[in-house]
C-alpha positions in Angstrom: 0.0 0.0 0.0 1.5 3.5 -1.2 1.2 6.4 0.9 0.9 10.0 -0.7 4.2 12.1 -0.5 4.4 15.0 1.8 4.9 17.8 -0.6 8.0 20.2 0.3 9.0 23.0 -1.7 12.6 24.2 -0.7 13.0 28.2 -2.0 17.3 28.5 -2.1 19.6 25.7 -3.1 22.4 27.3 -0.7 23.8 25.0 1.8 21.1 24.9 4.2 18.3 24.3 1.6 20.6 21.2 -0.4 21.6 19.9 3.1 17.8 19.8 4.4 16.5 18.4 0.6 19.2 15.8 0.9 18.1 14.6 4.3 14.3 14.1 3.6 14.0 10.4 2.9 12.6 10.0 -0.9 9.4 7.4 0.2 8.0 9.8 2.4 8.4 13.5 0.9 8.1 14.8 -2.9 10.7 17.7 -2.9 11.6 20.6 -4.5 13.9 22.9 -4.8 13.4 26.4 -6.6 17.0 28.7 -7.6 17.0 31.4 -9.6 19.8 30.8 -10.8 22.1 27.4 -10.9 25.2 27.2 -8.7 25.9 26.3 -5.4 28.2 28.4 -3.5 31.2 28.3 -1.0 30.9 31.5 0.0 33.4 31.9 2.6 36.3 31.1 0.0 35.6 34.6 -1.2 37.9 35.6 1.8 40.7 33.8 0.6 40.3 35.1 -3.6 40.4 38.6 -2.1 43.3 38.4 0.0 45.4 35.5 -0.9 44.5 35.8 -5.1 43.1 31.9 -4.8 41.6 30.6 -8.0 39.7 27.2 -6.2 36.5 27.3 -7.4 34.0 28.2 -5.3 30.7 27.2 -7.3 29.2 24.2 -8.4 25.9 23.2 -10.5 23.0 22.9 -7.5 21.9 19.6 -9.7 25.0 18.3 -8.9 24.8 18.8 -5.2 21.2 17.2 -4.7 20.3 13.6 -4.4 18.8 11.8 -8.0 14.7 12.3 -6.6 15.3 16.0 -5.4 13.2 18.0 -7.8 15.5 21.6 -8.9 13.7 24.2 -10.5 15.7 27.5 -11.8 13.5 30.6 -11.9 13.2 33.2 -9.4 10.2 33.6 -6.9 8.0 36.7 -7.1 5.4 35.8 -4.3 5.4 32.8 -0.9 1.4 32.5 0.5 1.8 31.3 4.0 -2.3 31.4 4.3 -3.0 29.5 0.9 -0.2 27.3 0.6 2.0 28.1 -2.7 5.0 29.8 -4.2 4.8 31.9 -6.8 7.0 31.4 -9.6 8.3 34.6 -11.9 6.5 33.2 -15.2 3.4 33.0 -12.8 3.1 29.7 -12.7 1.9 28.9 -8.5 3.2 25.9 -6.8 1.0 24.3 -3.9 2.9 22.8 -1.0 2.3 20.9 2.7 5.1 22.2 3.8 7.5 25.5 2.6 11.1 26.0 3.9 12.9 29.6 3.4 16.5 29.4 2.3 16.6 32.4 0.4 20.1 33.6 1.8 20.7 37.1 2.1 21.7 40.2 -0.1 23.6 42.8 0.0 22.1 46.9 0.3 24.5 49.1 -1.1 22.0 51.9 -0.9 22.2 52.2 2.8 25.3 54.2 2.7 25.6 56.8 0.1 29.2 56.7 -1.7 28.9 52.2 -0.8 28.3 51.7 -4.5 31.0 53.6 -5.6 33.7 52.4 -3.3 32.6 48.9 -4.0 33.2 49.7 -7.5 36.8 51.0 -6.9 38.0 48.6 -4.6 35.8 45.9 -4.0 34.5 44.0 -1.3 34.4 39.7 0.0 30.7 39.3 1.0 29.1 39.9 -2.3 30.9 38.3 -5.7 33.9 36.9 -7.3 34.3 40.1 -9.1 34.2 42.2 -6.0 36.4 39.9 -4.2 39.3 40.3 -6.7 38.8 43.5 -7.0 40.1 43.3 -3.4 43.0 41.5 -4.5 44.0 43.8 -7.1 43.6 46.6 -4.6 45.8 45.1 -2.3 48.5 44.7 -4.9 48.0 48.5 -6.7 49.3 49.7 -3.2 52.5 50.4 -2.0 51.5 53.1 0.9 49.1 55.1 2.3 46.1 53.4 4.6 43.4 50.6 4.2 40.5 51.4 5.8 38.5 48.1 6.5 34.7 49.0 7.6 32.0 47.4 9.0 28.8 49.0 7.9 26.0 49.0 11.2 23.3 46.4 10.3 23.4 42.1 9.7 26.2 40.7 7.9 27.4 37.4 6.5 30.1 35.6 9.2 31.1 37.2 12.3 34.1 36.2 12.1 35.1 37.7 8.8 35.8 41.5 8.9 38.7 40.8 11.1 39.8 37.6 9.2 40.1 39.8 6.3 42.1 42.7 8.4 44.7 39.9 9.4 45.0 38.7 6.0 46.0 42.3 4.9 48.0 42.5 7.7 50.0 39.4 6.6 49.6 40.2 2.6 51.6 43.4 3.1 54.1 42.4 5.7 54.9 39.5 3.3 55.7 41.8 0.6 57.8 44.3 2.7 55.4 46.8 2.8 54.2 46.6 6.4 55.8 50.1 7.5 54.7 51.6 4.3 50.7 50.6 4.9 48.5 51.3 7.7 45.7 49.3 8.4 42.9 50.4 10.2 39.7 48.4 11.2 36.5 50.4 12.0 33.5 48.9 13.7 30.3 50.1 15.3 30.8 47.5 17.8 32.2 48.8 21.1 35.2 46.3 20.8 36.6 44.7 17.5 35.1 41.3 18.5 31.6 41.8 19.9 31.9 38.9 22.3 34.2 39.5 24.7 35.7 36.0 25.4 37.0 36.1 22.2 38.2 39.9 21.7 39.9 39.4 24.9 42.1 37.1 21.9 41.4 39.6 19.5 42.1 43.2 20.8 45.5 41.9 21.7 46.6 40.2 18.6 45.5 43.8 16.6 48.3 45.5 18.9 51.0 43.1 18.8 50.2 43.8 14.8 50.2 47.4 14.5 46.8 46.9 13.1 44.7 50.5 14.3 41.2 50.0 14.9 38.0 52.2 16.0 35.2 51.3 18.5 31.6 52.8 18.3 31.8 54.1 14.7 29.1 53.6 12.7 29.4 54.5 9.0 27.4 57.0 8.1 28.6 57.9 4.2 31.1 57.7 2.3 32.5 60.6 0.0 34.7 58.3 -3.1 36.5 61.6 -4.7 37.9 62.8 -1.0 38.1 59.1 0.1 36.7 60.1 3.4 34.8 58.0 5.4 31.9 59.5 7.9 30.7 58.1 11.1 27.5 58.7 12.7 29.6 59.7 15.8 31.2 62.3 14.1 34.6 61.1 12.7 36.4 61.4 9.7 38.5 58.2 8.8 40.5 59.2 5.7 41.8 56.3 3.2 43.8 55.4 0.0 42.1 52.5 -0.3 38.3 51.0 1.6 36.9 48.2 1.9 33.8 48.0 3.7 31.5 45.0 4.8 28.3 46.1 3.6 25.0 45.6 5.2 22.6 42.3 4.0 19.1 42.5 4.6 16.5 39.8 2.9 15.8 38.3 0.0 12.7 40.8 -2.4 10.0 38.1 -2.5 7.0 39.4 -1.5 5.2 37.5 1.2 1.7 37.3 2.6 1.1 38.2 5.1 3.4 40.9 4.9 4.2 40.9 8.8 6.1 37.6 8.9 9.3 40.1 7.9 11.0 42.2 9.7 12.2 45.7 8.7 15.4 44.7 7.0 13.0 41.9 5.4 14.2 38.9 7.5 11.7 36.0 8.1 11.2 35.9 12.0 10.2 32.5 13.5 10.7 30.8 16.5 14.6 30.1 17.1 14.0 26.6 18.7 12.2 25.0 15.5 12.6 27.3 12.9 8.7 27.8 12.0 8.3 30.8 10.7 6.0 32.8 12.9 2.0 32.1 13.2 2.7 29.7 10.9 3.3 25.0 12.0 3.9 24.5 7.7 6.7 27.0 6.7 9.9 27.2 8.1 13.2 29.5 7.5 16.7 28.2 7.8 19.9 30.3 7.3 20.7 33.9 6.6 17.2 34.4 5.5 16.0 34.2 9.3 15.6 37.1 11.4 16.6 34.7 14.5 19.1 36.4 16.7 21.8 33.6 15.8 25.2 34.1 13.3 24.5 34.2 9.4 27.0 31.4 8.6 27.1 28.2 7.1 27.7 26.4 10.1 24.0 27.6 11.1 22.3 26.6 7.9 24.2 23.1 8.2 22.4 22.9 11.9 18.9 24.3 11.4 18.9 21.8 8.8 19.1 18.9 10.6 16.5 20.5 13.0 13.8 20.8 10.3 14.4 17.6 8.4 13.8 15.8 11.7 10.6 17.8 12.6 9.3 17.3 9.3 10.0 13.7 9.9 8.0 13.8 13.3 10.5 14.0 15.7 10.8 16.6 19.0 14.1 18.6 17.6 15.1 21.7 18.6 17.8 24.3 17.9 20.5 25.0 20.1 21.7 28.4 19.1 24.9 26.4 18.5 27.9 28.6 16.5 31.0 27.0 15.1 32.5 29.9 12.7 36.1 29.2 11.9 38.4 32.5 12.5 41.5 32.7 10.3 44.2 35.3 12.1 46.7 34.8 9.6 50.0 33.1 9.5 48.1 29.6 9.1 46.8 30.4 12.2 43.2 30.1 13.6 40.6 29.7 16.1 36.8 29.3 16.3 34.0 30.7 17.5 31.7 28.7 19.4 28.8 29.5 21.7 25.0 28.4 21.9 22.0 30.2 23.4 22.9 29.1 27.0 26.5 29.6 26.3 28.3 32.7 25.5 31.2 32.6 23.4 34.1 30.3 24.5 37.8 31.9 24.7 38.8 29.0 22.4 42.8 28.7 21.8 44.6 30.5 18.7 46.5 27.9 16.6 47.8 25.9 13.5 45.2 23.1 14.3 42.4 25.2 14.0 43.5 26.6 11.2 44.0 23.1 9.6 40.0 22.2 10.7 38.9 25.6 8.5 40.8 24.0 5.5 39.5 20.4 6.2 35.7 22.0 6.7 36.1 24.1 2.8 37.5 20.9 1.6 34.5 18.7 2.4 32.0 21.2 1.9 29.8 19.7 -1.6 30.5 16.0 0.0 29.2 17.2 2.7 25.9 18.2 1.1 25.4 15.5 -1.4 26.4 12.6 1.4 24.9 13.4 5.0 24.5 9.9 6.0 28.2 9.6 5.5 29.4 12.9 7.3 26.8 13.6 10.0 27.8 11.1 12.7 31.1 12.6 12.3 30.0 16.0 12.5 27.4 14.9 15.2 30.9 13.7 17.3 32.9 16.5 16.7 29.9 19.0 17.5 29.2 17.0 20.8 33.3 17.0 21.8 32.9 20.9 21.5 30.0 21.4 23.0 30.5 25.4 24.6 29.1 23.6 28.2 32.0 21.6 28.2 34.5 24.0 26.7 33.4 26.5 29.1 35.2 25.1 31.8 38.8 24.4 30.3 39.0 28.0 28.4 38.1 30.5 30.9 
């Protein structure tokens, strides 16, 4: 006796809507996933085109990530109906579901700080493109003095972790080349410290010193003037440059969505950060950057909400833990990571070449990963449970 398949339509074949399709065993669920356009990608690699000039690919065919019986559609979505069940594609064409999952991503505004487009256009940025990440790297190698200016813009961004990663990287790009004495760097942030969780800035703040590397607290970008190459705070100050790059702010995806109410101002889905369901609603669901849920945008997150929503959709009492695991590249093939959970604040997790190694390992598994969960999960399960920040807690104070 066959049963009828749950239908689940999957909107983002990033790596938290491929890991979650991939999970959903093929006798019980009819699945689809809808992309507007057809590549997967690793988008943290975009660090290391922009300040180390790699040329790995960081982009593969979403078909070729996805189990044989996962449906992929390419076309972009104009409207998601939370009260009458469908997705509507952009030729119009409405497709019904029992269940919707929101793995849009997120995108980048540029129009939040007058002169961002601009800049971005001159020297580039890592949390948008290829193009805009070696843009980076050929600003790094046009200059031979004068000072970087590396920005966070105020608002949600991709990887916590990553503004500084990229400041170190400069850091060890021009010292490298001889250059170090020639180049200032500085590193502005509207954060009142350069790492917002304090465990790990009390790493951080120190490591910036013992590298000359210049940084400002409590400034939050207001504009940006290209021709002067002038950089104004809110606050007041002027940070002049020969060269910016600034991480610019993401908000969500431009679907519209009814009701309108289940986003939040910078278009975020909000839902409930234990299970993922977006909110007033038991049949959709958001996973990844495209949540407003007060957890890091990182891969790491998708990978985890995931696993939480293939197992409620399967019946199952799962429920998030808040858990972070970014990896945190300092340069000089070293690294840490940054792990915490909603009970547990970040840990102060030991700098060094080990950790750095695991960052590799992670980028080097990353489509396996995806395509073969019942392979890597119980090995991901152990390694998440032998890090768990409750047990960390206690041996990195």
């Amino acid at each position: 006796m066959s049963t009828v398949k749950r239908r689940v339509v999957i909107i983002g074949g990033g790596t938290g809507g491929a890991m979650l399709a991939n999970r959903l065993p093929k006798d019980e669920f009819e699945v689809t996933i809808i992309d507007k356009q057809p590549y997967n990608h690793f988008w943290p690699w975009l660090l290391y085109i922009a300040f180390r000039g790699s040329r790995r690919p960081i982009k593969r065919e979403i078909r070729s990530v996805l189990k044989p019986w996962v449906n992929f559609i390419q076309s972009g979505v104009k409207a998601v109906n939370l009260q009458d069940r469908y997705v509507e594609l952009d030729n119009g064409k409405r497709l019904e579901y029992d269940y919707v999952v929101i793995a849009t991503g997120a995108t980048v505004d540029y129009s939040r700080i007058p002169g961002l487009d601009k800049v971005t256009e001159m020297f580039g940025n890592y949390h948008s493109n290829e193009e805009n990440a070696w843009r980076v790297w050929q600003t790094l190698n046009s200059m031979r003095e004068g000072t970087l200016a590396i920005i966070l813009a105020p608002g949600a961004y991709r990887c916590p972790p990553s503004p500084l990663e990229g400041t170190f990287l400069a850091e060890e790009f021009f010292r490298k080349r001889g250059l170090r004495d020639k180049v200032r760097i500085v590193f502005a942030t509207f954060y009142p410290r350069p790492y917002p969780a304090e465990p790990m800035n009390e790493l951080i703040e120190p490591l910036l010193k013992e590298r000359g590397i210049e940084y400002i607290t409590f400034y939050t970008l207001d504009r940006i003037d290209p021709e002067k190459r002038v950089a104004y705070s809110m606050e007041g100050e002027e940070l002049k440059f020969d060269a910016a790059i600034v991480i610019p702010p993401h908000v969500g995806v431009d679907i519209k969505y009814v009701p309108e109410d289940v986003l939040d101002s910078d278009r975020f889905v909000q839902a409930d950060k234990f299970t993922n369901r977006v909110k007033g609603f038991d049949d959709a669901f958001v996973i990844g950057d495209a949540s407003a849920l007060p957890v890091a945008k990182t891969g790491v997150t998708a990978h985890l909400q995931a696993g939480v929503v293939a197992r409620i959709l399967q019946g199952e009492d799962a429920r998030n833990t808040g858990r972070t695991n970014c990896p945190f590249d300092v340069g000089y093939g070293l690294g840490t990571f940054v792990i915490s959970d909603f009970n547990n604040p970040a840990i102060k997790y030991p700098i060094n070449r080990v950790n750095h190694l695991f960052k590799v390992a992670f980028a080097a598994t990353y489509w396996d990963m995806i395509l073969y969960p019942e392979l890597w999960d119980p090995i991901f399960e152990a390694y998440f449970e032998a890090t768990e920040p409750a047990k960390l807690r206690h041996l990195y104070r």
